[in-house]
N, C-alpha and C positions, 0 to 999 in steps of 0.2 A: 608535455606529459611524458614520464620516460618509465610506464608501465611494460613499453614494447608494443601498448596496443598503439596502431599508424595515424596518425594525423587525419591522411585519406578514408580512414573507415569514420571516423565521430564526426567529420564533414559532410560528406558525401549522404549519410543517412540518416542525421538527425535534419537537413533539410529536404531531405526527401518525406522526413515524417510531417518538418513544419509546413510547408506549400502542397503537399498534394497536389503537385500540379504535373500535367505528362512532359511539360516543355518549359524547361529553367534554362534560360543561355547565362553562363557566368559569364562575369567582366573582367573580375579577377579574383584572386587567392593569393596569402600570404600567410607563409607561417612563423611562429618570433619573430614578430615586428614591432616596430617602435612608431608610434600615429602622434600626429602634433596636434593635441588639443587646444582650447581657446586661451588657455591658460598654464598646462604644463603638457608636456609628452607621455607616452604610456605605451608599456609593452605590453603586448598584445600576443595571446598563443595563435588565433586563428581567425584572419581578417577577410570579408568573404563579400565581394560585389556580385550580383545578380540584376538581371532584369528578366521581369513578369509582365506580359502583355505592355511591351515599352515604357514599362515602370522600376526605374532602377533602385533597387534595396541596400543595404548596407547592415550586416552582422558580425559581433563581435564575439569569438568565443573564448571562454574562459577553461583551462583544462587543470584540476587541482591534482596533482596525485600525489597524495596524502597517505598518514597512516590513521590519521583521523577523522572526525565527520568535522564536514566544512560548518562553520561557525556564523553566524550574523554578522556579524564584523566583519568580515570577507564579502559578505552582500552588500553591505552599505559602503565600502568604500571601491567596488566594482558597478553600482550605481552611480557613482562619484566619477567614475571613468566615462560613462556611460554620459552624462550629461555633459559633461567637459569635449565631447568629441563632437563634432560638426555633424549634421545632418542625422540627427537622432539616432541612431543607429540600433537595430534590436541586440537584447544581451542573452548569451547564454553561459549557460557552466556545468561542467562535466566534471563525473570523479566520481568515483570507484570505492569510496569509503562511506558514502551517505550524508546528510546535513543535519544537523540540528535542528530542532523544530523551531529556534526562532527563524534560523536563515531559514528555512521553507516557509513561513508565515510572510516574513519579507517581501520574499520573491514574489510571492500571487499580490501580494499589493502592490507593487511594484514593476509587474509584469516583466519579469527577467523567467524567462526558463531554465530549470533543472532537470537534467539528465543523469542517470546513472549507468554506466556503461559496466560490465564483465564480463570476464572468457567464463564457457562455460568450459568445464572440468574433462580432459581428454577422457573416452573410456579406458579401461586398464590393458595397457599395452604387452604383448605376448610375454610370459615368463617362463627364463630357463632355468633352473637351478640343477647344478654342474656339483660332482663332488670333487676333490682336489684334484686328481688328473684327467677327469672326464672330459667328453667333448659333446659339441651336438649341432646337428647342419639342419638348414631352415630350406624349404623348396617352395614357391609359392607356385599355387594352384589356379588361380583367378582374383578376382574381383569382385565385392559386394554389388548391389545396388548404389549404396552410398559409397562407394569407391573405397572401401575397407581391402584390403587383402585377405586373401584363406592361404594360411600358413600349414605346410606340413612340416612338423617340428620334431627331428629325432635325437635323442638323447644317449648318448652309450656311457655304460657305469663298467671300468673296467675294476676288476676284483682279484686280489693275488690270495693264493693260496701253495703252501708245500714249499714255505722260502727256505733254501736253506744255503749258507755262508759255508765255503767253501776256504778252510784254512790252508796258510801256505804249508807245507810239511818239514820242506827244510828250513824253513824259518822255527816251528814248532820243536825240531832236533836239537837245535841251538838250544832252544830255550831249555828244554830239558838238558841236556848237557849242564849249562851253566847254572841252572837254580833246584832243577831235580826231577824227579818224577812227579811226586806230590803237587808241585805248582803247573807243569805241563797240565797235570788232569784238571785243575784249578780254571784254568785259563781254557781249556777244551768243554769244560761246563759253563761259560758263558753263556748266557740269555738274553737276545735283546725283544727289549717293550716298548711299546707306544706306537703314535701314528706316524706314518714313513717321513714328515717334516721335521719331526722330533729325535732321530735319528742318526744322529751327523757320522760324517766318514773322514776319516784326519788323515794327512801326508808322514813321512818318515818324523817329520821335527815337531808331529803333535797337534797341526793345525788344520782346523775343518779346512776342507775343502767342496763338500759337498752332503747333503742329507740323501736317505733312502725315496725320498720326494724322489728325486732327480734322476735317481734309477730308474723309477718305477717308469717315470715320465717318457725317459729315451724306451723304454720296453712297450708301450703304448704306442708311441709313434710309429715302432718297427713294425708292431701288431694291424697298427692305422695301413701304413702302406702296402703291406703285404693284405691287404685285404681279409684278412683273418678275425673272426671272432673270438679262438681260442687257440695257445698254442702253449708249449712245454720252451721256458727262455730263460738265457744264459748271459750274464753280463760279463765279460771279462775285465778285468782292472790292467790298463799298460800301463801305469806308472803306481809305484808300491800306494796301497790304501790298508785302512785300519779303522778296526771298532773298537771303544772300550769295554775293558773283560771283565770280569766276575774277581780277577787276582788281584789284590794289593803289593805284590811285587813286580809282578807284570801289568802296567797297567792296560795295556792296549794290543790286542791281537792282529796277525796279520793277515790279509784276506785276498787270494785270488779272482774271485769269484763269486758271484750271486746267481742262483735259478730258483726258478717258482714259474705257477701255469699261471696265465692269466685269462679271465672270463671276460668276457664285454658283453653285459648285457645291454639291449636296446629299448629301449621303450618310444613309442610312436604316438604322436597326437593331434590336431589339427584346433589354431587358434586363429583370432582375425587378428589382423594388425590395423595399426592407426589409421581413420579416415584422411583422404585427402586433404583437408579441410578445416580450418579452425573457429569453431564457432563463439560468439558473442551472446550479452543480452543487452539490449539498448532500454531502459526504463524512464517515462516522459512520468517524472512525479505530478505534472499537472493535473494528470486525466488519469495518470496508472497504467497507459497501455504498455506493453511490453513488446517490442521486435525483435527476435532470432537476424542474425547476420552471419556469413560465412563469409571467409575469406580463405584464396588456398594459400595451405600448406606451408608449401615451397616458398611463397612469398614473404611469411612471417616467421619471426622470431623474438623470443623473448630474451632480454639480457641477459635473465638471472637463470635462461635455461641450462640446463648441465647436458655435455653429450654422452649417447647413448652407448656404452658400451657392451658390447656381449664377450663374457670371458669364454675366448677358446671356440667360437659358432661362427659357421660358414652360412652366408644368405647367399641366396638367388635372388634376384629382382625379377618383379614381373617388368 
């Protein structure tokens, strides 16, 4: 079964649910194994010896994971297994997508049990939403009951205002000089638009090298370190940088310098984070009862899980 849900849990608890008994000594366990029946061999997901008051059992389990409901077909030729193998052995099968009503009709004539194992659905794990340079640091506080975390979650929205681009002047001289007054004032009414990504900053020979993103960004940090909320900031350029102008003969201005105040506002809020714990549903279609199962955490994983990233958020651990 390669749902990620463990071998160890669909073993371990569906024969806890089948014998009810307080004292099961296993004999053995086998997982993908290959059993020699009277007449052919058979792989097998999960092969399980037990003894019950010096009475030794023999279970075969069956784990489909499927994206569909397990079929009749599938019951009668896993009954076929089932008889083929030595010492009668009880049959089960597990899966995660359901059965068709003939395989379930099968089954109780046949006395093969069906299981339907699922995770139940983690609750909605803490969310940050960060604007493009923003940041936000995570402290944890404690512990649930249920071994959740209480998250103190801070968010800072930094905000520029009063930017203003700082032209070179002897480079401006030139230009007037060589094209005139008219385009010098041309090129000194330039306007730039958009969000600071959208932006770009180009070298002597024309070619970005970097967007007002990336200003902002180093101005945030300074801001970050220096412990400041607010302050009046100044980027200097050491190597020549440029914006595109307003001129069609000039296309591109040259620029010493960027200032603007920037704001960091904070916002503060307290979330739980993920329980320790992953929980199950184990469903006996014979009877319909249903068992909750927990397994931690730390122990499982699912393949197709994606990792957790936080853009730009500092955790604490508890």
């Amino acid at each position: 079964m390669n749902t990620g849900i463990p071998y160890e849990l669909i073993i371990q608890q569906i024969f806890q649910e089948i014998l009810a008994q307080d004292i099961v000594r296993t004999v053995e366990v086998k997982h993908n194994v290959t059993l020699q029946g009277k007449t052919l061999s058979h792989q097998i997901d999960v092969y399980w010896q037990f003894e019950v008051g010096g009475i030794r059992y023999t279970t075969v389990v069956q784990a489909k994971d499927w994206n569909t409901a397990v079929d009749q077909g599938e019951l009668l030729k896993f009954r076929a297994v089932l008889d083929d193998l030595p010492g009668q052995p009880r049959g089960i099968v597990v899966t995660r997508t359901g059965y068709q009503r003939g395989a379930i009709e099968y089954a109780r004539a046949n006395d093969i049990l069906l299981y339907e194992v699922d995770q139940v659905p983690d609750p909605p794990s803490p969310h940050v939403e960060l604007t493009d340079v923003g940041y936000a640091t995570m402290h944890c506080l404690g512990r649930t009951e249920d071994q959740r975390l209480v998250l103190e979650i801070t968010t800072f929205t930094p905000e520029f205002t009063s930017g203003i681009f700082h032209i070179d002047t002897t480079w401006l001289e030139d230009i007037e000089a060589r094209f005139g007054d008219e385009v010098a004032q041309e090129v000194l009414s330039t306007r730039v638009y958009g969000v600071p990504r959208e932006i770009p900053l180009y070298d002597a020979e024309g070619n970005q090298t970097r967007t007002m993103r990336d200003v902002y960004a180093t101005i945030v940090e300074e801001t970050r370190n220096q412990g400041l909320l607010r302050r009046n900031a100044t980027t200097m350029f050491q190597q020549p940088t440029f914006l595109r102008s307003s001129s069609h003969e000039v296309p591109f201005v040259k620029i010493t310098a960027i200032s603007t105040t920037i704001d960091i506002r904070q916002t503060v809020r307290r979330s739980l984070g993920l329980p320790n714990f992953v929980e199950f549903t184990l469903k006996n279609l014979g009877d319909g009862t249903v068992k909750r199962i927990r397994r931690p955490r730390a122990t499982f994983k699912r393949p197709d899980a994606q990792p957790r990233v936080a853009a730009d958020a500092e955790e604490q651990r508890c």
